[in-house]
N, C-alpha and C positions, 0 to 999 in steps of 0.2 A: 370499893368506892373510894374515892379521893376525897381528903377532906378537903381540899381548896375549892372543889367545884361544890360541894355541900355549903360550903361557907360565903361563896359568890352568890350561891343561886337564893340563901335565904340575908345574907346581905343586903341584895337588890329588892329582895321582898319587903327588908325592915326601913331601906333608902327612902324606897317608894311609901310605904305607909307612914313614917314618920313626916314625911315632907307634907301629905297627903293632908295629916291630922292638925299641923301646926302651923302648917305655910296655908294649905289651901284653905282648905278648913277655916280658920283663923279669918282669913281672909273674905270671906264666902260663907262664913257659916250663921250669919245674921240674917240673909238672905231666905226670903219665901221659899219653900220646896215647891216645885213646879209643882201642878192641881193635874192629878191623875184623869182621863178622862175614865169614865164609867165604863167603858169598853177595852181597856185597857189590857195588858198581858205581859203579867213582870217577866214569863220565859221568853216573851219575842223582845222586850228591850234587855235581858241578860245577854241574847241570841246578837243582837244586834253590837252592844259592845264588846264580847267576846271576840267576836267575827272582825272585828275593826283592831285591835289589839292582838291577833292572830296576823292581820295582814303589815300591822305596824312591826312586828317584831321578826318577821319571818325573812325579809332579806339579811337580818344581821342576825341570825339563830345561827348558822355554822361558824361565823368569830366569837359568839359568846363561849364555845368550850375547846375541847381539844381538836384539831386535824384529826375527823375520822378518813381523809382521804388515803392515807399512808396505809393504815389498816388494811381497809377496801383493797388496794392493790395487792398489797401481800398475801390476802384472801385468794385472790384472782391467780397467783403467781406460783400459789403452794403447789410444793410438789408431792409431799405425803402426810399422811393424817395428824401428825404431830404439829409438823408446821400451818394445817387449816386449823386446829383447835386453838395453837397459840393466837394467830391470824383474829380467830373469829371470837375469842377472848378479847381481846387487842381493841376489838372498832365494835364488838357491845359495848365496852366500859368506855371509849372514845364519846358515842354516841350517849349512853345514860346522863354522862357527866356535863356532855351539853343541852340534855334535857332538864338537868334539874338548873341550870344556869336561867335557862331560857323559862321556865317558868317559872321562880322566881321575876325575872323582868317582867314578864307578862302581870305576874300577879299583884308588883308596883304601880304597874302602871294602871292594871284596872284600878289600885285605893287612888291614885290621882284623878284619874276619869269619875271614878264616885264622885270624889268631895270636890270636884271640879263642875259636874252639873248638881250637886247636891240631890243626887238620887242616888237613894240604897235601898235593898233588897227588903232588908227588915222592915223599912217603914213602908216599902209598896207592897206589903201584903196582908199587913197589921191593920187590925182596926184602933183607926183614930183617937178614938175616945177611950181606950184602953188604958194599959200602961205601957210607958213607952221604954224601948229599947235604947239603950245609952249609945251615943253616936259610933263611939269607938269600936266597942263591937261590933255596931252594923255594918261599917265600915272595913272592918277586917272581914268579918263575913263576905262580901260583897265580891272583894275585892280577890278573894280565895275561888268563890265560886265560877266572875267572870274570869283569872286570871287561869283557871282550869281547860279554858278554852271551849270550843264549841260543840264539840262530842259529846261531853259528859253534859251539857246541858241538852242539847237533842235526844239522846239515850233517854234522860229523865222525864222531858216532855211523852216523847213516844210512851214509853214505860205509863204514865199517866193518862194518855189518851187511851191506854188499849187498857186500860183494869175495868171488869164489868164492872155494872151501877149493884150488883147485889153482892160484891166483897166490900163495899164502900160501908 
């Protein structure tokens, strides 16, 4: 793995939550938390920013890392097993390296969408009257779990709906 693309990808991560915690935050963070309705479902609005932050980031996912097109082709072009292993060495690490770019920005851009509608995870599922989770956290929390995309929150909901009521 490259360190440049490890270092973009958790760069834009620290971009995004820094600006998130100081700028928006800052700005916004005096502000009433929007009043949950009683019917509410923190995985359909995780669902719902994930999914939005997926479609924002997904036309510029292949300029956040390397050209895996170049790979691809010499995959396509190999003549013998040496040259498809190089090949297909070549455009996994092409592709990882703009996966972990990409989610990093993704997972900036969920801390700005938090502290930007001032809803996080930790406080919509927490009881109120408890003790309360320090912004900052919840806000990296948040941020990690929409910036994860929409799989791994689907996978968990399903995961959730299908556990019987008697391992509960």
């Amino acid at each position: 793995m490259d360190f440049s693309s490890i270092a973009a990808g958790f760069g834009s991560l620290a971009v995004g939550y820094l600006i998130a915690m100081f700028v928006v935050h800052q700005a916004w963070g005096d502000a009433t938390q929007p009043q949950i309705a009683t019917s509410f479902n923190a995985f359909a609005l995780l669902f719902v920013m994930a999914l939005a932050i997926e479609r924002l980031v997904q036309p510029f996912a292949p300029g956040l890392g390397p050209n895996s097109a170049t790979p691809a082709a010499a995959l396509q072009e190999a003549e013998d097993a040496g040259a498809a292993n190089t090949a297909m060495t070549d455009l996994s690490n092409a592709r990882n390296r703009t996966a972990i770019v990409t989610w990093g920005v993704a997972t900036g851009l969920a801390c700005l969408l938090a502290a930007g509608t001032n809803i996080t995870l930790l406080r919509a599922v927490t009881d109120r009257q408890g003790p309360q989770i320090a912004f900052w956290l919840d806000l990296l929390v948040t941020g990690l779990v929409v910036g994860a995309g929409t799989k791994p929150i689907n996978d968990l909901w399903t995961r959730l709906q299908n556990k019987s009521p008697a391992a509960t």
